[in-house]
C-alpha positions, -999 to +999 in steps of 0.1 A: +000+000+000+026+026+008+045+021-024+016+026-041+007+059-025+044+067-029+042+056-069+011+075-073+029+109-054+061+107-081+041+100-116+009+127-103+042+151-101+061+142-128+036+128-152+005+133-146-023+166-155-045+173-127-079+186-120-084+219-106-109+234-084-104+271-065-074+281-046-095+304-025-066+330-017-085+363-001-095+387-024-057+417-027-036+389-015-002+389-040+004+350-047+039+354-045+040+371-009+024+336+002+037+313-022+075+320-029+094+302+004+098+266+008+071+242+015+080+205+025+055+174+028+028+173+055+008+146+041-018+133+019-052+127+015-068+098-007-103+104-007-110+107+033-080+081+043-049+105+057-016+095+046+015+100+068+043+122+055+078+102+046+066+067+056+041+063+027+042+093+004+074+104+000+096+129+009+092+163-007+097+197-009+094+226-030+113+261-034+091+285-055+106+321-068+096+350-073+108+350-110+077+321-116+101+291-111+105+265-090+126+233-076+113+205-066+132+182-041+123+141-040+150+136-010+137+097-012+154+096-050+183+127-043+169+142-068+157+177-077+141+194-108+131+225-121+100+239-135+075+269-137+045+281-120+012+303-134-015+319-115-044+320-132-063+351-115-098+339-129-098+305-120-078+309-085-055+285-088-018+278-091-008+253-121+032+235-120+044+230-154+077+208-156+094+202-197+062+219-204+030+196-189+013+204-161+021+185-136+006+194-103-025+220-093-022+241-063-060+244-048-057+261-016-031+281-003-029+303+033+005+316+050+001+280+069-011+256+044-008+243+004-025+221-012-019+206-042-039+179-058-020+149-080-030+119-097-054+132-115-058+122-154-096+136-162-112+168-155-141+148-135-155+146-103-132+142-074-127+099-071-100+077-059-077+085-083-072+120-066-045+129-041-043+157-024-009+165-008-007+193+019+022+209+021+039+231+051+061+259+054+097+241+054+118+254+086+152+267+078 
């Protein structure tokens, strides 16, 4: 089971699109003054079923910047890679592209919290096939 959840986690980043649904982000608030620091891996939802953090999903973190980029860190694989992000005002949400896919969705994100939703193949309703990774501010 956890190597599934941890498969899942690496192809919803790496290769698979994902469905979107409203970031929510107050109305005046500048993405990047929220966004751009480092988040790391909290853990994951799979429909209601909570997922601890490096156990069964992975270790992970991200670095986004202020120029629209940013790293992402597997720390299970030592390995890092780069890629872009784009706010999309209208919809509210956050899309990661990396060699030019999107590759993960940013949904919700507060000074305390991001969430990003993986996994997801089809512009449907949510179903199994969605994760939802939360993400904290990384310390140091």
């Amino acid at each position: 089971m956890r190597k599934t959840i941890g498969f899942l986690l690496v192809f919803g980043i790496l290769g698979l699109n994902s469905f979107s649904q409203e970031a929510g982000l107050p109305p005046g608030t500048d993405i990047k003054s929220v966004l751009c620091r480092g988040w790391e891996t909290n853990y994951a939802l799979m429909g209601a079923t909570r997922v601890d953090r490096v156990q069964a999903i992975g270790n992970f973190a991200y670095q986004f910047k202020t120029n629209n980029t940013y790293i992402l860190y597997d720390y299970a694989h030592h390995s890092k890679y780069d890629g872009a992000w784009v706010y999309d005002r209208d919809k509210k949400e956050v899309d990661l592209y990396l060699n030019g896919r999107i590759r993960g969705r940013i949904i919700s994100l507060r000074n305390t919290e991001l969430i990003m939703i993986v996994g997801r193949t089809k512009n449907i309703a949510e179903g199994p096939d969605e994760i939802r990774v939360i993400y904290k501010p990384k310390n140091g």
